[in-house]
C-alpha positions, 0 to 999 in steps of 0.5 A: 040253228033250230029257228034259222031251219024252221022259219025262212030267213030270205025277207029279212035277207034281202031287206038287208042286202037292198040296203047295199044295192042299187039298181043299174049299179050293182052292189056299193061294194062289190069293186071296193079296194078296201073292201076286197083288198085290205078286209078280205085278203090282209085280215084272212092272211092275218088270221093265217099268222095267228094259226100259224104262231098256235101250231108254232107255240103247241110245238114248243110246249112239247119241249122243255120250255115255259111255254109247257103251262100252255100246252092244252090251250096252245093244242085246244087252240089249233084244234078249234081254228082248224076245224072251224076255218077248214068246215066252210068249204065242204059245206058250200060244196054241199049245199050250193047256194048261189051269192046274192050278186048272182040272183037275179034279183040283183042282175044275175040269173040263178034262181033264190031258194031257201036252204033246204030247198032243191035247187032248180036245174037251171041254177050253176052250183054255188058256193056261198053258204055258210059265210067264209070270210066271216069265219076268219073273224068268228074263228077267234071265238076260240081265244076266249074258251082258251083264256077263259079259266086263267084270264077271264078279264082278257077272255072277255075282251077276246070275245069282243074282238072276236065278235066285233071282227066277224061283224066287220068282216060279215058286213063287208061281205054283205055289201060286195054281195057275197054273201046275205046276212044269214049265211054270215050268222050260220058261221057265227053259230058253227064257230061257235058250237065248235070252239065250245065243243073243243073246249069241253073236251080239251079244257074244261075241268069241273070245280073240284067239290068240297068235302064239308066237315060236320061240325060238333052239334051235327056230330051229336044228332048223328050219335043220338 
């Protein structure tokens, strides 16, 4: 995060947008059905269905249920995706940066600057930083710290999932030109720094230290 604040991220943003552009056209994807309506709508639905059967399973390990054994991870689990899908809106009420289908670089008429930067008055306020759609992906970050102690095989492959669904959802986004690849990186490091903070204080315990028992020679060098 330190280096994405300190060094300017746009060429190597628009290099990839340009990828998915093509001039008169418009972005490849911009009125891709299965772009718009199958990655974006049913994923993010999806998504809402695996929050929603958390908040469902750390009710029923309230109650005397086998689910009881899960009941921090279950909680640690809504916490994590709801502070990591609820942190995007907010932050692109803040910063209003514009899309890239609406710079004029690619046909629209708002003005580029970099993230700190003031926005011209000219420029409508945007709401494209940090990446949205990318967290429905990168929000799954949270089943690995969830997994990790019981089932490291499984908080693996979790974490795979996890990091090959927010690039597939990041990409998609990229090529309608909703977002440039920066603003889907930052929200990987959100997640991130989110579902490892929850973990640290929901989950995490330290390895309990064993007391080492001298043995009969250290026994003798401490009675001389």
């Amino acid at each position: 995060m330190a280096l994405m604040l300190l060094f300017d991220t746009s060429t190597l943003d628009f290099w990839f947008s340009d990828l998915f552009y093509v001039p008169g056209d418009g972005f490849v994807g911009r009125h891709s059905f299965f772009l718009e309506d199958i990655l974006h709508d049913r994923v993010k639905q999806a998504v809402i269905v695996i929050g929603v059967l958390a908040i469902i399973g750390f009710v029923l390990s309230l109650l005397p249920t086998r689910l009881r054994r899960w009941r921090a991870e279950l909680g640690y689990l809504v916490l994590s995706l709801a502070l990591a899908t609820s942190l995007v809106t907010p932050l692109k009420q803040l910063t209003n940066v514009p899309c890239p289908w609406s710079l004029v670089q690619y046909g629209g008429s708002e003005i580029h600057t970099p993230l700190l930067s003031a926005r011209p008055d000219s420029n409508q306020p945007g709401r494209c930083w940090p990446g949205g759609h990318a967290s429905s992906g990168f929000s799954l970050l949270a089943l690995f710290f969830a997994l990790r102690d019981r089932f490291p095989r499984a908080a693996r492959g979790a974490l795979i999932g996890a990091l090959a669904l927010g690039t597939v959802l990041s990409l998609g986004r990229t090529m309608q030109g909703a977002h440039f690849l920066s603003h889907n990186v930052w929200t990987l490091l959100f997640d991130w720094c989110i579902a490892l903070l929850c973990y640290r204080l929901l989950l995490y315990r330290p390895a309990a230290q064993t007391n080492t028992i001298p043995q009969p020679r250290e026994l003798r060098h401490e009675a001389a």
